[in-house]
N, C-alpha and C positions, 0 to 999 in steps of 0.2 A: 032371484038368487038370494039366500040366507045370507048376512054379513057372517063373516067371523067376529066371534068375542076377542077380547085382548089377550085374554087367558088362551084361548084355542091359538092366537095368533103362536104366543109364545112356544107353545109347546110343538109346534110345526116348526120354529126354528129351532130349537132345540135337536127334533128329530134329522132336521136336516146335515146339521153342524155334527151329529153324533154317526150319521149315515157318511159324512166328508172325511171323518176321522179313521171310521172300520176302513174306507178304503185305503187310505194312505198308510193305512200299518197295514195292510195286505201285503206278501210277497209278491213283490213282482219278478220277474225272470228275463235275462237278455235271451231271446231263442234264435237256433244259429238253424237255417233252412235247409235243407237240400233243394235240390233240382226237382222242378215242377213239371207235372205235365198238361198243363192248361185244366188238371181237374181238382187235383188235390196238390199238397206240398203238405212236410213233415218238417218239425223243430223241433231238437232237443234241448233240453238246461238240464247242470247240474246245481242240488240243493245240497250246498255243503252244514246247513243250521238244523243237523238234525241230534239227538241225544247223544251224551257222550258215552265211547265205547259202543257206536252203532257207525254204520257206516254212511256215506252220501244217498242220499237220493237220486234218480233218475227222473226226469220229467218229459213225457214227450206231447205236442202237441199234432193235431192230425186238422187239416182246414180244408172245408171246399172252396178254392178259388173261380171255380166255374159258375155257370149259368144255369149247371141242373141240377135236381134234387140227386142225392146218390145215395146209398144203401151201402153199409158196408157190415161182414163175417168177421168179427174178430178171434173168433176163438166160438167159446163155451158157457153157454148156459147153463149150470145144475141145479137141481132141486127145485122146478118150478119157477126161477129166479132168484133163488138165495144166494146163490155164486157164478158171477161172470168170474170166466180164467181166460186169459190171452194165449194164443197160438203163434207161433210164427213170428216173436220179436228175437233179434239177435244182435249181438254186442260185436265189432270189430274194434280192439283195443290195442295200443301201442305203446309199449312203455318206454321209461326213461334210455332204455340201453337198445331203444329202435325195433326191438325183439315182438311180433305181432302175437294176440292173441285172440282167441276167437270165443263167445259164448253165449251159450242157450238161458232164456228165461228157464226156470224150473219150474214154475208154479205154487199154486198156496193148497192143492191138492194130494190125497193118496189115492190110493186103489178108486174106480168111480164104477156104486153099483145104485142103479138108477138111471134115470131120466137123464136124455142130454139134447140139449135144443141150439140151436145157433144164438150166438151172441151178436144181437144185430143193432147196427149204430145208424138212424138217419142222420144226415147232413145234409140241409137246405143249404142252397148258395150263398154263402157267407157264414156259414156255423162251423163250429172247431169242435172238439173235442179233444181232454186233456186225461193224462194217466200220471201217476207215479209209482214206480217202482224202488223195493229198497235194490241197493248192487249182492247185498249179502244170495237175492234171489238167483241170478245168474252163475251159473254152472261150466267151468272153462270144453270144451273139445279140441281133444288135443290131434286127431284127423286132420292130414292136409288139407281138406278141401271139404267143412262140414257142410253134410248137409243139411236140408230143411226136414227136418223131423217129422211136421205137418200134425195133424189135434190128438189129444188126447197124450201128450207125454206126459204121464202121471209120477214117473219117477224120477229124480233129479242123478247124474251118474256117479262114479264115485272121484271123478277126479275136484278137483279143488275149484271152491268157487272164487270169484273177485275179487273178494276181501277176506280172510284182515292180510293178501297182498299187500303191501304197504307199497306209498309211492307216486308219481305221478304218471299217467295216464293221459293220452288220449284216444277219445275215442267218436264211431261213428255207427248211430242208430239203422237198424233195418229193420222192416216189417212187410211182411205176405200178410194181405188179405186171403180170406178163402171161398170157395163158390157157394149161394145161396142155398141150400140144400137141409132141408128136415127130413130124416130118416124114419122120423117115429111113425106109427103106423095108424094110430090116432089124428096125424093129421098129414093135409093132402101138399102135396108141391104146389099146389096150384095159388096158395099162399101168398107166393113170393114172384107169380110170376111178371107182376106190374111194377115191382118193384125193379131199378137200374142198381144191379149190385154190383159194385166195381170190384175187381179180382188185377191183384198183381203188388206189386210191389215197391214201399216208399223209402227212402233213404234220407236219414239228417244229414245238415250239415255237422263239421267237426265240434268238438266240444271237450274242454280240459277236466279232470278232475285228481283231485290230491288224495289220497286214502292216508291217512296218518296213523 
């Protein structure tokens, strides 16, 4: 085994002490859960420290708590992978005067002419997966009883989005998974067919947020 020099020692502490530091200024987040189903569970946070005159962030996290590998459909793949876009997240929000409202992710796309591949997420037993979304994205439905839109809502409606509502909120995350499925003709199903792709539906716990 080569000794280390003094010189090498130091600079390994150094890098240690400077690796101790990034972490501890790292945002951390309280995540409030939903209900689990021995496979996965879902957390939301809100990130109120984002620019001013811009609105909260959304954070949600997605974890396998099980024993198997799992596969998950988020949404959308375009342009060979230049842009994942998410499908199937939706907002149930309550505001200060008890009054519910309900809303659609919009997306960061328009019109989609080209290639669309599934947006697929492995999750080994123990791995998470994290998103943030701004609130300016979501889209109110004013529909008693919206529903799931399902991929490719390219266009966001006209009615008003989240913000600049002002005010305090609560609210509770939901997300549809969607079934493993390549369309394209260039490639076969048979792709995916080893793959456990979990299909159905997760829900955060509650979570407050202030729009100022």
């Amino acid at each position: 085994m080569t000794a280390v020099s003094k010189t090498g020692l130091w600079v390994i502490i150094a890098l240690l002490f400077a690796g101790s530091a990034a972490m501890a200024g790292s945002p951390s987040f309280q995540w409030s859960y939903g209900p689990n189903n021995g496979q996965l569970r879902m957390g939301a946070a809100i990130d109120h420290n984002t620019p001013a005159g811009h609105p909260p962030d959304l954070l949600i996290l997605i974890e396998n708590i099980g024993k198997k590998d799992l596969t998950l459909n988020l949404g959308m793949s375009l342009g060979n992978g230049a842009l994942y876009e998410l499908d199937g997240i939706e907002l149930t929000a309550i505001d200060a005067k008890g009054r519910v409202h309900y809303y659609h992710y919009a997306g960061r796309v328009g019109a989609i002419d080209g290639r669309v591949d599934p947006f697929v997420v492995p999750l080994p037993p123990g791995a998470a997966y994290q998103m943030r979304f701004s609130l300016s994205r979501f889209w109110e439905d004013t529909s008693p009883k919206p529903p799931y839109l399902g991929p490719a809502v390219i266009n966001p409606p006209a009615n008003p989005g989240l913000w600049p509502n002002k005010g305090k909120y609560k609210m509770l995350v939901s997300l549809k998974t969607l079934p493993l499925i390549d369309h394209n003709l260039d490639t076969h199903p048979i792709e995916y067919v080893n793959a456990d792709s979990w299909v159905g539906e997760l829900t955060s716990g509650p979570v407050t947020c202030s729009i100022p």
